[in-house]
N, C-alpha and C positions, 0 to 999 in steps of 0.2 A: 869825589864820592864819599867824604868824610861824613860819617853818622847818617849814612844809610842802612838800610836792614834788609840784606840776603838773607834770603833761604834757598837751599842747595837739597836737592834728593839725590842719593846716591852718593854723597860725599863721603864715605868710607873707604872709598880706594880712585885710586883710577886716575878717570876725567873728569869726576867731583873732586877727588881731592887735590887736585892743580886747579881746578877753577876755586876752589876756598881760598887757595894759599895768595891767589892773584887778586882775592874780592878783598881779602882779609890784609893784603899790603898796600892797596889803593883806598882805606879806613874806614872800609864797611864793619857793621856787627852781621854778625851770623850766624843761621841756626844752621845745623849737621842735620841733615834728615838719611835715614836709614835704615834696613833690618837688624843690623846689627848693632847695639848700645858700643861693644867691646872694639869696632871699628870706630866706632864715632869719636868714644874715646879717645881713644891713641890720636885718630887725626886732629882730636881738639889740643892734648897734651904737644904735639908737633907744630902746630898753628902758633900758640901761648910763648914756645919757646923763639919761634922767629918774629912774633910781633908780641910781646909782652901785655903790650895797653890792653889788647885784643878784648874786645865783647864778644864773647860765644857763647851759644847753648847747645848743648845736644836733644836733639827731639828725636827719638827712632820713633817708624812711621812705614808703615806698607801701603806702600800706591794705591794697592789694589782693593783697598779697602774705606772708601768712604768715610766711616767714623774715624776710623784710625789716622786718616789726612786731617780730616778737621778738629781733632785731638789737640794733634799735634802742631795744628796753626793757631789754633786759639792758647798755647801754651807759648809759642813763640812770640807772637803780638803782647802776650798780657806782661812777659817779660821785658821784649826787647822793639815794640813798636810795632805799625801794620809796615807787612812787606812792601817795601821799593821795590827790591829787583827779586824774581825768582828763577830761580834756573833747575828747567826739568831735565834732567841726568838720568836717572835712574832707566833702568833699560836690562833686558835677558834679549841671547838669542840663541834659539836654537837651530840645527839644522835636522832638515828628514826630506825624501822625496815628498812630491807632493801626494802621491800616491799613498802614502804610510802617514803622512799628515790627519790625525785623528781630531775630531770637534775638540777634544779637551788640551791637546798642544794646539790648536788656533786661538782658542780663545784664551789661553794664559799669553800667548804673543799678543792680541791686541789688549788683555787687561792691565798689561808691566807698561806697554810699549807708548801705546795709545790712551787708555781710559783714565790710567795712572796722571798722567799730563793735563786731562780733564778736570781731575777732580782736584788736583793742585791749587790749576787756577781759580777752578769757579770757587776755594776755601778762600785764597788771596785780593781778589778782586777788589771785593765792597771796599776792604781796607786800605786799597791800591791807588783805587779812582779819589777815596775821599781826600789822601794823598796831595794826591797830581792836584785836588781842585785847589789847594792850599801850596802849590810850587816846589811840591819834592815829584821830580817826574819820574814814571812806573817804568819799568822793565821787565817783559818777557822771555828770555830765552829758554829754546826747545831742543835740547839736544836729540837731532832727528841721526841721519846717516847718509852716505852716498845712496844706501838703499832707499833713501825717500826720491832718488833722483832716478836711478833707472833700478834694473832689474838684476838679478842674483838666483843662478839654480840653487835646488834645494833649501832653500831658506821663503818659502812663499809668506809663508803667514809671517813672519817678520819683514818682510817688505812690505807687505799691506799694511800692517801698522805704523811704520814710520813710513808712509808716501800717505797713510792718515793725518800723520805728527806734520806733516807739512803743508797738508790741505789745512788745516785746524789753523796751524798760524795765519796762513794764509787769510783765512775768514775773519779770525779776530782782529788782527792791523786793521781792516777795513773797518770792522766794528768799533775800535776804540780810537779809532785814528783823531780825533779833534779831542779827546778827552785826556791826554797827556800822557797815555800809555802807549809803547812799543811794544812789538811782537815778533818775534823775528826765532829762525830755527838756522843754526850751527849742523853741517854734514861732515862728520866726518867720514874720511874714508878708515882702511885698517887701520886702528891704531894701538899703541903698545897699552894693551890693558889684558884684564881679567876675560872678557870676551874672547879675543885674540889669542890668548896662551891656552884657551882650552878650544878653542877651534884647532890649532898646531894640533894637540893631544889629540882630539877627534881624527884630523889627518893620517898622524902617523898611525890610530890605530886600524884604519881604515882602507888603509894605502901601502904600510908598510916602509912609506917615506921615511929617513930619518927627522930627525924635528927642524935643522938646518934647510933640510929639501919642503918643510910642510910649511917655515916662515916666508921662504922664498916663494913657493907658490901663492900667498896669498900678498906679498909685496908684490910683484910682476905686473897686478893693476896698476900699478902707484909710476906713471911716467918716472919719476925720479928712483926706483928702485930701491925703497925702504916704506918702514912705516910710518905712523904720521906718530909723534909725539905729545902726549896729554899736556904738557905747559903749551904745545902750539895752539891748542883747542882751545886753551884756558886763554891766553891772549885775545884768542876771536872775541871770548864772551865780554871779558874788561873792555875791549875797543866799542862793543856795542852797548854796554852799559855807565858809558864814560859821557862826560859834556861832548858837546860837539856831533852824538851819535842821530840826534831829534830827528832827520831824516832817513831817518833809513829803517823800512818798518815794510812788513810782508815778506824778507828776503829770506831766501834760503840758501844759503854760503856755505858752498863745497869746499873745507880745507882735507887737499886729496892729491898735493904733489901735482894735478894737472888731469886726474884722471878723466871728471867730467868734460875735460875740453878736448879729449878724443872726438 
């Protein structure tokens, strides 16, 4: 993967920032995409320090916002080349009945979750495909969730969005599949991030649980009884953006402990 050009949303914390740390030691350049400049930073100063050679940019960039995607891709290109691989990370979730589920928490869930992943790609594409026709092959990854696979009370309008995130890949493998591009969407199940420690929070404040009892509640899916790890996730995406991956394209790959194979 030497001197290819990642770009990562979401890579200021998390499951962006293991999926960098993994693109950035197999000798990709990369760009940080994010809301926050002051995360992107540190995780680039963090990056630098483990791989020194390292090509990086920081580009903050809200999904949700059209121009502001396409900003920030044509800053990233004009720097550091059209994207090879993109990996959509970036993701909110909230929870509420569906009952209390108001138009304006729906559609901030399908604009992070969903539209956010739209407007990524169709910024990377042109400069993707022209890529691929010249023998640097494209990659898509969509960081979807077990909820793109089945179902979860209270979290509706976040379901619908990623079981969108995974129709969407779905569609485009088809679509690009002879043109040298992959598509493929990453499920995770719980995993130890920023999502997860403020769902705990919601739990105990909600239930009274302690936060031991709010983590366990939401491991108890996970056959193996823990949660899933951000370098585990980060591995998926290197394995599908690695040589050797060229077949494998529409998948939606539950890393969940075993869940979905209840």
């Amino acid at each position: 993967m030497q001197n290819r050009h990642a770009l990562i949303t979401g890579a200021g914390a998390g499951i962006g920032a293991a999926i960098a740390m993994a693109l950035a030691r197999a000798g990709c350049r990369l760009t940080l995409c994010g809301r926050s400049s002051d995360k992107l930073q540190s995780q680039a100063e963090t990056l630098r320090a483990q791989v020194p050679e390292l090509a990086v940019l920081i580009s903050p960039m809200d999904v949700t916002d059209e121009k502001s995607v396409q900003a920030a891709v044509q800053q990233a290109q004009a720097r550091l080349g059209p994207v090879n691989v993109l990996v959509n990370n970036a993701g909110q979730a909230q929870s509420q009945p569906f009952g209390k589920t108001d138009a304006a928490l729906w559609q901030h869930m399908l604009n992070v979750n969903l539209t956010g992943s739209y407007h990524c790609i169709q910024a990377v594409l042109p400069g993707m495909l022209e890529a691929a026709q010249t023998g640097t092959p494209g990659r898509i990854v969509n960081i979807a969730s077990t909820a793109g696979l089945k179902g979860y009370a209270y979290v509706s309008a976040y379901v619908a969005a990623k079981h969108g995130v995974v129709g969407l890949t779905k569609a485009l493998a088809l679509e690009l599949a002879r043109k040298g591009v992959t598509v493929n969407a990453i499920c995770p199940g719980y995993t130890e991030t920023d999502i997860v420690r403020e769902a705990v929070q919601n739990i105990v404040r909600k239930t009274g649980k302690s936060e031991a009892e709010a983590r366990q509640a939401l491991a108890v899916s996970n056959p193996q009884q823990r949660l899933v790890q951000a370098h585990e996730v980060a591995q998926s995406v290197l394995w599908l953006c690695a040589q050797g991956s060229d077949a494998i394209n529409g998948q939606a790959i539950a890393i969940d402990g075993g869940e979905m194979a209840a």
